[in-house]
C-alpha positions in Angstrom: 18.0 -4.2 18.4 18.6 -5.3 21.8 22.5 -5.7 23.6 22.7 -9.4 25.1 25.6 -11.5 26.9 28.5 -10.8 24.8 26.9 -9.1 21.8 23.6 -7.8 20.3 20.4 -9.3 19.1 18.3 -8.4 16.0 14.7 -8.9 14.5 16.0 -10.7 11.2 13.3 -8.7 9.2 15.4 -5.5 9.5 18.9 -7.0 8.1 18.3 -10.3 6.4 19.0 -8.7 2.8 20.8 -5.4 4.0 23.8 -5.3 2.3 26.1 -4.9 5.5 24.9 -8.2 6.4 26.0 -10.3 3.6 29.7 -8.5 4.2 29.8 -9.8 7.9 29.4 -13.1 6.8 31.9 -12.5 3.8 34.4 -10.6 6.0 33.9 -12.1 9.0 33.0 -8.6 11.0 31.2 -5.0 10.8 29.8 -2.7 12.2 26.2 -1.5 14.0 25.1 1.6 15.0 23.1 1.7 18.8 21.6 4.4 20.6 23.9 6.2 18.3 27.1 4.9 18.7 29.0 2.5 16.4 30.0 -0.8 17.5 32.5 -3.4 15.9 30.5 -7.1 15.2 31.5 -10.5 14.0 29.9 -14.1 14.1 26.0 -13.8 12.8 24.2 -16.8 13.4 20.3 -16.9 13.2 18.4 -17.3 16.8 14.9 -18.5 17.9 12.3 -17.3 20.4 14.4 -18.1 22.9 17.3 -16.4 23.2 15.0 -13.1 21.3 12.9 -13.2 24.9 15.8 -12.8 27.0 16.9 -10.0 24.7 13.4 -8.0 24.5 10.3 -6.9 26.7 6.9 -8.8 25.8 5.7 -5.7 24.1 8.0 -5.8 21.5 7.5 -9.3 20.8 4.1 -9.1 20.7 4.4 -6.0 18.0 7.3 -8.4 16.5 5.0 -11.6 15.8 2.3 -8.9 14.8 4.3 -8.2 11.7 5.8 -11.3 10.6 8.8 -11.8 12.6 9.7 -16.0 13.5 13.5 -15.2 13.1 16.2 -13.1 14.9 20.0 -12.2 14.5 22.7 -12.5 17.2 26.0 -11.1 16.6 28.9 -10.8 18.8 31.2 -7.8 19.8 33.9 -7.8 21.8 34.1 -7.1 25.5 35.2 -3.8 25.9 32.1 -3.2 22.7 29.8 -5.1 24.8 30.2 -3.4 27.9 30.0 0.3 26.5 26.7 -0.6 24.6 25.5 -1.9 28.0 26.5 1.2 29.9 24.4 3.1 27.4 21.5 1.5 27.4 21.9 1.4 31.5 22.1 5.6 31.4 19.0 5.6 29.0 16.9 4.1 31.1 18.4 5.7 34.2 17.4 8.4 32.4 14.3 7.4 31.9 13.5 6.2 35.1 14.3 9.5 36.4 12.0 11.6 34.4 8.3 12.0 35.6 6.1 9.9 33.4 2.4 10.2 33.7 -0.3 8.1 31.8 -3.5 10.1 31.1 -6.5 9.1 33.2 -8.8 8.5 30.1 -8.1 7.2 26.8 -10.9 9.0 25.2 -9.6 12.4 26.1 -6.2 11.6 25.0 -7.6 10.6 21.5 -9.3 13.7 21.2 -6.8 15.8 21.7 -4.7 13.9 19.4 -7.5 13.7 16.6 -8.4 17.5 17.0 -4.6 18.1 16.7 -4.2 16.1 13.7 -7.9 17.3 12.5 -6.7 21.4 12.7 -3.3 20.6 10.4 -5.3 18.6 8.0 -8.4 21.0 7.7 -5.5 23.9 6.8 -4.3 22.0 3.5 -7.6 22.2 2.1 -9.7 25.0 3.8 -7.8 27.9 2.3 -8.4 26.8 -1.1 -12.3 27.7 -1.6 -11.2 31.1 0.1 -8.5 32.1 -2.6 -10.9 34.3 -4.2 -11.9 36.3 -1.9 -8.6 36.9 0.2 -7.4 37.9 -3.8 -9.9 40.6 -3.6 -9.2 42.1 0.4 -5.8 41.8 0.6 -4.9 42.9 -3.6 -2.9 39.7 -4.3 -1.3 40.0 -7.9 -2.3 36.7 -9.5 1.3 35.1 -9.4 1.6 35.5 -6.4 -1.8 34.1 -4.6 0.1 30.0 -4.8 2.4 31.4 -1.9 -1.1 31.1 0.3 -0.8 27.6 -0.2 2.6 27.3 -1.2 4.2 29.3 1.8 2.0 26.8 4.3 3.5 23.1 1.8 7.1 24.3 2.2 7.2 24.5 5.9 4.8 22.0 6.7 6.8 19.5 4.2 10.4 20.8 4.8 10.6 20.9 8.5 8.6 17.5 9.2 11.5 15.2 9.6 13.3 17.8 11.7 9.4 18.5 13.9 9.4 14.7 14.7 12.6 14.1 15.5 12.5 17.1 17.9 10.0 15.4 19.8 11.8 12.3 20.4 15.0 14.0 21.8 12.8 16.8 23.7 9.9 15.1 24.3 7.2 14.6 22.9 4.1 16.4 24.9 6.7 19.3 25.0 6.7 19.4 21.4 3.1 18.8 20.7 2.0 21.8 23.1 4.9 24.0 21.2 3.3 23.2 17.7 -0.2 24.0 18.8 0.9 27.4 20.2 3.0 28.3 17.3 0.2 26.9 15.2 -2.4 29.1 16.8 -0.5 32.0 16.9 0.1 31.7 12.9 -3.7 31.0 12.2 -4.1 34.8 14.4 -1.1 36.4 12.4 -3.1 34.8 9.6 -6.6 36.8 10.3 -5.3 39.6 10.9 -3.2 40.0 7.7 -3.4 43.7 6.0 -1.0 42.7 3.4 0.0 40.0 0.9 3.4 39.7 2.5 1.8 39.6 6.0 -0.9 36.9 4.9 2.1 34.3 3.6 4.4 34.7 6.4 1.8 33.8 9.2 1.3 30.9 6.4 4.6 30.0 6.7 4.7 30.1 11.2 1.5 27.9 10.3 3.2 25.3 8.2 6.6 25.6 11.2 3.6 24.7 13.7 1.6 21.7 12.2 5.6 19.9 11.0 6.0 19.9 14.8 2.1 18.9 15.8 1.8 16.3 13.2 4.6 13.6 14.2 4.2 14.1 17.7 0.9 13.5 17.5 1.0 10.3 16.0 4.1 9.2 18.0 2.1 10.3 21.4 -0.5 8.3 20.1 1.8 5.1 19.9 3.0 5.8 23.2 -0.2 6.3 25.0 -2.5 3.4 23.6 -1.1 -0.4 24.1 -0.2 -2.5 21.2 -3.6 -4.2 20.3 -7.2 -3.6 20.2 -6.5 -0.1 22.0 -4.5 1.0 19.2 -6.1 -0.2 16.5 -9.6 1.6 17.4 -7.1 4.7 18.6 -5.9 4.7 14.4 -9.2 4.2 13.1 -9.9 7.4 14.4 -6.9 9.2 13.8 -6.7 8.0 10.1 -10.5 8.6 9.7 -9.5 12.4 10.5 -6.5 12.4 8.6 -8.3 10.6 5.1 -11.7 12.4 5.4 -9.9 15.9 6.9 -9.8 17.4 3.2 -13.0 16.9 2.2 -14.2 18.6 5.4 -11.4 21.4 5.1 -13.1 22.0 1.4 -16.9 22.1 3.3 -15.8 24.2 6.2 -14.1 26.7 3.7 -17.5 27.3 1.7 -19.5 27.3 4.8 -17.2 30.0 6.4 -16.0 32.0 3.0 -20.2 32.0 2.1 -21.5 33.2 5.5 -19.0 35.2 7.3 -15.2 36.1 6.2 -11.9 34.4 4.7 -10.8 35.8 8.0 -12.6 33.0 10.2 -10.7 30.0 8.3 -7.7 31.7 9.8 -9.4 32.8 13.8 -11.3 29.2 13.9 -7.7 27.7 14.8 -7.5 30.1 17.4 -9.5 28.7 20.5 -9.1 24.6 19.1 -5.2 26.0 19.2 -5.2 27.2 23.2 -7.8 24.1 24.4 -5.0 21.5 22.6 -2.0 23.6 24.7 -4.0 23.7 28.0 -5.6 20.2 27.7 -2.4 18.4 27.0 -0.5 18.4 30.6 -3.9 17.2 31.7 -4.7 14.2 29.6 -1.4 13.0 27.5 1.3 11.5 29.0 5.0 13.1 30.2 7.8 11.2 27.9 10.6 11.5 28.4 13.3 12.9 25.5 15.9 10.2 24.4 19.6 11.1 25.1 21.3 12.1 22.3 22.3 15.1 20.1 20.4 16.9 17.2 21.7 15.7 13.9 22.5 19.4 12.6 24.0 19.2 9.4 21.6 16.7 8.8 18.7 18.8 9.8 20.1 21.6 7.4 20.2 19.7 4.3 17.0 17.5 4.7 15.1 20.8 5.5 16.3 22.5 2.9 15.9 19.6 -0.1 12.6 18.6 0.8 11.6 22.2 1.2 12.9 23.3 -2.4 11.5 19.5 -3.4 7.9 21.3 -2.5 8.4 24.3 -4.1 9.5 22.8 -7.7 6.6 20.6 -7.8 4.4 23.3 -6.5 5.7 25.5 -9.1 5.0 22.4 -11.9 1.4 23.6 -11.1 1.6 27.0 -12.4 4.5 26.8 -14.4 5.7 23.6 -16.9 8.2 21.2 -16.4 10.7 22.7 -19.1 10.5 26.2 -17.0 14.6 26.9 -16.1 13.9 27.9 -12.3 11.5 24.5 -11.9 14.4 22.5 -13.7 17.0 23.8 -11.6 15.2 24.0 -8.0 14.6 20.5 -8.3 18.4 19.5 -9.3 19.3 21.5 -6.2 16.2 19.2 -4.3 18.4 16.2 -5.3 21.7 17.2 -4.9 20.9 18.3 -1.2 18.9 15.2 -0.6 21.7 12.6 -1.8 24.0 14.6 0.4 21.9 14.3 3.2 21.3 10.5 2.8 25.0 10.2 3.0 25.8 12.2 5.3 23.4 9.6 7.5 25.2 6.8 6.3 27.9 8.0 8.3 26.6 10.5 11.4 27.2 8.8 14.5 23.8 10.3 15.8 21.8 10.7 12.3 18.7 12.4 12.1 17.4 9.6 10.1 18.4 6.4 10.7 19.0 4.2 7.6 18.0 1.3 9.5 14.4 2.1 9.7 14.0 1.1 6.1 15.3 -2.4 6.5 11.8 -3.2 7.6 10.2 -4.5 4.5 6.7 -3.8 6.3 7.5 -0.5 7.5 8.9 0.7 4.2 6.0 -0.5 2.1 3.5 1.6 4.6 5.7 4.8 3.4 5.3 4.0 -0.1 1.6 3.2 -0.2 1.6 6.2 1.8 3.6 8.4 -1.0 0.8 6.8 -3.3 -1.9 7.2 -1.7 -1.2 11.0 -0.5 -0.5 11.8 -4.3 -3.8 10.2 -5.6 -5.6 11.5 -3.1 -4.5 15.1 -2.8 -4.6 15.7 -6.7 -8.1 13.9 -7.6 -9.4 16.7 -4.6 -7.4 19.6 -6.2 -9.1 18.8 -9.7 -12.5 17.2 -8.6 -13.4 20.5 -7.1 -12.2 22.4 -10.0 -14.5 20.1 -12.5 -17.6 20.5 -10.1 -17.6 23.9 -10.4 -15.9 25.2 -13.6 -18.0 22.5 -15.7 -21.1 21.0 -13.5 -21.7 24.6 -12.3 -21.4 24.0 -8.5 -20.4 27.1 -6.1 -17.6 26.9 -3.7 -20.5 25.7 -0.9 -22.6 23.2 -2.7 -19.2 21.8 -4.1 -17.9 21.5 -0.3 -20.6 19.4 0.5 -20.3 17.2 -2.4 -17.2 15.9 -1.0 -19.0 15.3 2.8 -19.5 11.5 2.0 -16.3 10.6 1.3 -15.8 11.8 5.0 -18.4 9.4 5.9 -16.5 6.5 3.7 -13.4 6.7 5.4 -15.0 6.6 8.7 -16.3 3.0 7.2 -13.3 2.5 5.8 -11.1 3.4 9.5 -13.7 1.2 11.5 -13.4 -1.9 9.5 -10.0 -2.0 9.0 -9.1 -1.0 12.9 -11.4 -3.9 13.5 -9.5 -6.5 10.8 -6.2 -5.4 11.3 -5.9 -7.6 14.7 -7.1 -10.5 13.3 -5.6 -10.4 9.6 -2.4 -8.3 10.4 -1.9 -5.2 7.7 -1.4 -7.0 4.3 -5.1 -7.5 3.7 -6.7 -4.3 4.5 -3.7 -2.6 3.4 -3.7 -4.4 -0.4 -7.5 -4.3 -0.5 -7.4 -0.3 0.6 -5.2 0.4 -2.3 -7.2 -1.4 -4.9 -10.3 -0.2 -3.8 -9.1 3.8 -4.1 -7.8 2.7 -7.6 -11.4 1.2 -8.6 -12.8 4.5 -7.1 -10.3 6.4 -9.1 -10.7 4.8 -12.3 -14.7 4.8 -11.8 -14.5 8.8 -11.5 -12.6 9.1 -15.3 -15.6 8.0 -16.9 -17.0 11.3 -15.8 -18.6 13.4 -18.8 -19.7 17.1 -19.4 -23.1 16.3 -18.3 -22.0 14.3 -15.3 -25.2 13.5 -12.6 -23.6 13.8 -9.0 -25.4 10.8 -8.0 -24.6 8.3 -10.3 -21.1 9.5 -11.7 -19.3 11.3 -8.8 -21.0 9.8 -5.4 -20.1 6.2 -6.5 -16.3 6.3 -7.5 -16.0 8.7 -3.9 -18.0 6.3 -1.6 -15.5 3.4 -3.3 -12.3 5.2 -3.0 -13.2 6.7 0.7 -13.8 3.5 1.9 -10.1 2.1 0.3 -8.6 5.4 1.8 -9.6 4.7 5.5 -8.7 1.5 4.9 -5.2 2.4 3.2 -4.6 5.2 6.0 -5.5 2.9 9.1 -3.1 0.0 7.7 0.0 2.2 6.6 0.2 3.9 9.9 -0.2 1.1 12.3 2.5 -0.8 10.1 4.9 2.8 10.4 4.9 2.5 13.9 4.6 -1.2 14.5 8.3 -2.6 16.1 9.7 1.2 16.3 12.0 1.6 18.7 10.5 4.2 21.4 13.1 7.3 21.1 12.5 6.6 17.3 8.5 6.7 17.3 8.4 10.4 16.5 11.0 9.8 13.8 8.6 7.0 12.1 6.0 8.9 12.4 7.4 12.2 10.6 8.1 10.0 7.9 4.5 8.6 7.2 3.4 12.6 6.7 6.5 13.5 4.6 5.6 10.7 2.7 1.9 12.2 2.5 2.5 15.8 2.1 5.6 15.4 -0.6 2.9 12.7 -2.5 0.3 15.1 -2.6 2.4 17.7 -4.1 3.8 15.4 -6.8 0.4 14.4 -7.1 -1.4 17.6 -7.6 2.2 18.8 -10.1 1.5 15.5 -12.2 -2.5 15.8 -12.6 -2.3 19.4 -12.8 0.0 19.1 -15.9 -1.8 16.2 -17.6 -4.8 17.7 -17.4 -3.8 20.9 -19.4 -1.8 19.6 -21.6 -4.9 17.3 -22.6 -7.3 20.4 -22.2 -5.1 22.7 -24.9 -4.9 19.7 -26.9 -8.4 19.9 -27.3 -8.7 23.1 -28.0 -5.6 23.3 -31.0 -8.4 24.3 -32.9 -11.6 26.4 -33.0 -14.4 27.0 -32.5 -14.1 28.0 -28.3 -17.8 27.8 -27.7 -18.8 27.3 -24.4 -19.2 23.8 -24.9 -16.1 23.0 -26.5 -14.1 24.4 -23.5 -16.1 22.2 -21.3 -15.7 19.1 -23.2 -11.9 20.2 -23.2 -11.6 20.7 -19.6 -14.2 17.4 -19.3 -11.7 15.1 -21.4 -8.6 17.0 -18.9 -10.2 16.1 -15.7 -10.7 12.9 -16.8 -7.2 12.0 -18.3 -5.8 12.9 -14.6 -8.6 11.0 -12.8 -6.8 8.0 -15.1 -3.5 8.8 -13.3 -4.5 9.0 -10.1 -6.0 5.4 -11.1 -2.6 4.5 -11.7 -0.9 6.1 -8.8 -2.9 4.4 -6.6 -2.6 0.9 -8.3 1.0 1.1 -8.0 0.9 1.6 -4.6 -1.6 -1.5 -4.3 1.6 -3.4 -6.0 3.8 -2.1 -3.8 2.0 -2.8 -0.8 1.6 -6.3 -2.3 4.9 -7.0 -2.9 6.6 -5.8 0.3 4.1 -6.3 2.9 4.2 -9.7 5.0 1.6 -11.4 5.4 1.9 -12.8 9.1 -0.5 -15.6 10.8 -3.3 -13.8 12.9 -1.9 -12.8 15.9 -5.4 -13.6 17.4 -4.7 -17.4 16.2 -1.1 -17.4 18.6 -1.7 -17.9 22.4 -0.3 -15.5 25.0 3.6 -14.2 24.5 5.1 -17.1 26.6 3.2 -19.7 24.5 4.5 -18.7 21.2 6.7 -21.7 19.6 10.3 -21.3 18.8 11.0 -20.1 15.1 13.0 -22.8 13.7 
């Protein structure tokens, strides 16, 4: 949205069907919210190319046409309206203008840093999982209390993500990034030095504070340093190629490490990647600067704390059941807090989260795939490595590299799509990501108790790594596409949230289906061997199903929502683009 002449003008996509729209037309006025304030609107009529190019730099329209847009909105405001909105925008980019801004000298550096940023938060999910065991045994864990490893790392990675991007768009965003590195780093060494339980969880939890601050801004950075186009594109192959394939790797690196030296080292490994992303960043990303406006508190209060407790009663599904009282009554709480903070948004004058953002029918299909996908994804790793080695015999090391060609698929997978997504636009690779991961999920439910690696695990994981680059690439250059810049880390916070609160309702739902289908099996003896491996067989399997499911949903959502815009590689330069009708 973009003040012009004697009112504002809007990409149709983001308020065609929004209710407020329909009651200007019925009332004859409303209101809009800009750069944080409220302004008073009346008179919608529908605008071509035209007037939209006066309104808007190039760059938008390019990103604009990219995903769909022919159509814009003008609506008027009154003078005295008018003239504040202008003097707003006028101090923003005074403001702007005035800060140092430096683009990095090469591109490849910058990606680096971002990917190896993005790499170190990813890696943490998974790595400490093959290492439960053995920090169980050092550190005397009682077994109730070994989830809070994991747990204590979800909850603040999950809770605080909204609040870590929007941080960087009001600070800025290098700032931010070097801050979540260093407070990353100096969790991971809290982490290896732990001599107690207690100890061990709370450098967990500085961990988890670190990587919700490091994993918007390094996406939103990412948007800000490469140009819309084939840049980008080849910039989120990569990035999504680390963020897809970084569990499998996190699982390989953790039986490596665990199997030849200590659980210790999965903590001290982030150490030196930690200070060479704080001391490379000045030098190759570039200075942004923070957007005017104020931090969203009561907003930032509630959103933190309902997604946190959100975490933590579907982390507690896994070890508990859904009937448990405390599991029941954490995730009433989740709710209650999150309703309150959706309304308390509707109403802010300078909201944490923007409502708007979801009136982007593209941009709000890439967070739901991405809730899909993230939930598939996350629980078929949780119980494929359990069914490797609890039934096919595999140790924590030879099960680690079973998963190292899925890491190789989504490369594949990243590569083609960054490739496709110029020419196609996201629809295609995004639709054809999802349904792929479903086939690949599906394939793997056929699994049986004597299961050959080759022929029944390595072909459903080459199919659904392929889908999931393909999935990752498309979701996040469709988050970010048309995103206003002091709004990039915002977007961007909500593609993980949508990841990390997936793959905790993902591993909660598998994890139950599959017992409940495991003790199901076993209502009656004998318990040989055998039996319990058939059981536990006929469980894995039963979840792999859902995770079928999970991830065809999110192939019909992506189908239905997603846009499916000419080429922009078929349209000529920005000025030769035809007036929508």
């Amino acid at each position: 949205m973009r003040p012009l002449g004697d009112g504002f003008v809007i990409p149709r996509t983001f308020s065609h069907n929004a209710a407020w729209y329909q009651n200007i037309k019925a009332a004859g006025e409303g209101r809009i919210t800009y750069l944080g304030s409220s302004y008073r609107v009346i008179e919608p009529e529908v605008v071509g190319y035209a007037t939209a190019r006066v309104a808007f730099p190039r760059y938008e329209l390019l990103q604009f046409r990219l995903i769909g847009i022919n159509e814009y909105l003008r609506l008027r405001a009154t003078p005295d309206e008018i003239n504040r909105a202008h003097g707003e925008k006028d101090q923003m980019d005074k403001e702007i203008a005035n800060t140092p801004r430096t683009m990095p000298r090469n591109l490849n550096l910058a990606l680096f840093v971002i990917a190896l940023a993005q790499l170190m938060v990813v890696l943490d999910v998974a790595i400490v999982n093959v290492a439960l065991p053995s920090i169980q045994r050092e550190l005397h864990f009682a077994a109730t209390d070994l989830e809070w490893v994991v747990n204590a790392y979800a909850i603040a990675f999950g809770g605080l993500l909204l609040l870590g991007g929007r941080t960087g768009d009001l600070f800025g965003r290098r700032r931010m990034f070097i801050i979540g590195a260093l407070l990353f780093t100096a969790g991971s060494l809290a982490g290896g030095l732990a001599t107690s339980s207690t100890y061990l969880i709370a450098a967990r939890a500085a961990q988890g504070v670190g990587a919700a601050i490091l994993a918007p801004t390094a996406l939103s950075l990412l948007a800000a340093t490469f140009p819309q186009g084939a840049e980008r594109n080849r910039a989120l192959g990569v990035y999504s190629a680390v963020s897809a394939g970084g569990g499998g790797i996190g699982l390989l690196m953790g039986g490596i490490i665990t199997n030849y030296f200590s659980w210790r080292w999965i903590m001290f490994v982030n150490v030196p990647i930690g200070l060479l992303l704080a001391f490379a960043s000045p030098r190759v990303l570039p200075r942004l600067a923070g957007a005017p406006g104020r931090l969203d508190l009561p907003g930032a209060l509630t959103v933190t704390a309902g997604v946190s407790l959100l975490v933590y009663g579907l982390a507690r599904v896994a070890t508990h059941d859904w009937s448990d009282s405390v599991t029941r009554a954490t995730l009433a709480i989740a709710a209650m807090l999150l309703v309150t903070f959706t309304a308390l948004e509707a109403r802010g004058k300078h909201p944490l989260l923007p409502l708007r953002i979801f009136l982007n029918r593209n941009r709000t299909g890439a967070y739901g795939l991405s809730l899909a996908i993230g939930a598939a994804l996350s629980g078929m790793l949780f119980l494929l490595t359990l069914f490797l080695q609890n039934v096919l015999g595999f140790s924590p090391l030879q099960a680690g590299f079973a998963f190292l060609p899925t890491a190789v698929g989504v490369v594949v997978g990243a590569g083609l799509t960054s490739r496709l997504i110029g020419r196609t636009g996201p629809r295609l690779p995004m639709t054809a990501g999802a349904l792929l991961a479903a086939i690949g999920m599906f394939w793997l439910s056929a699994v049986g108790v004597q299961a050959n690696y080759v022929t029944d695990v390595l072909g459903p994981l080459a199919v659904l790594s392929v889908g999931l680059g393909m999935a990752f690439v498309s979701t996040s250059a469709t988050a970010i596409a048309g995103v206003e810049p002091i709004e990039s880390g915002l977007a961007s916070a909500l593609l993980n949230v949508g990841r990390q609160l997936g793959g905790s309702l993902g591993i909660a739902v598998m994890g139950t289906i599959a017992t409940a289908v495991t003790r199901s099996e076993l209502a009656t003896p004998p318990f040989t061997h055998a039996a319990v491996n058939r059981a536990l067989t006929a469980g894995f399997s039963s979840a792999f199903e859902v995770a079928g499911v999970i991830a065809l949903a999110g192939f019909v959502t992506a189908l239905a929502s997603i846009r499916h815009p000419r080429p922009a590689a078929a349209a000529g330069p920005i000025d030769d683009i035809e007036e929508a009708a």
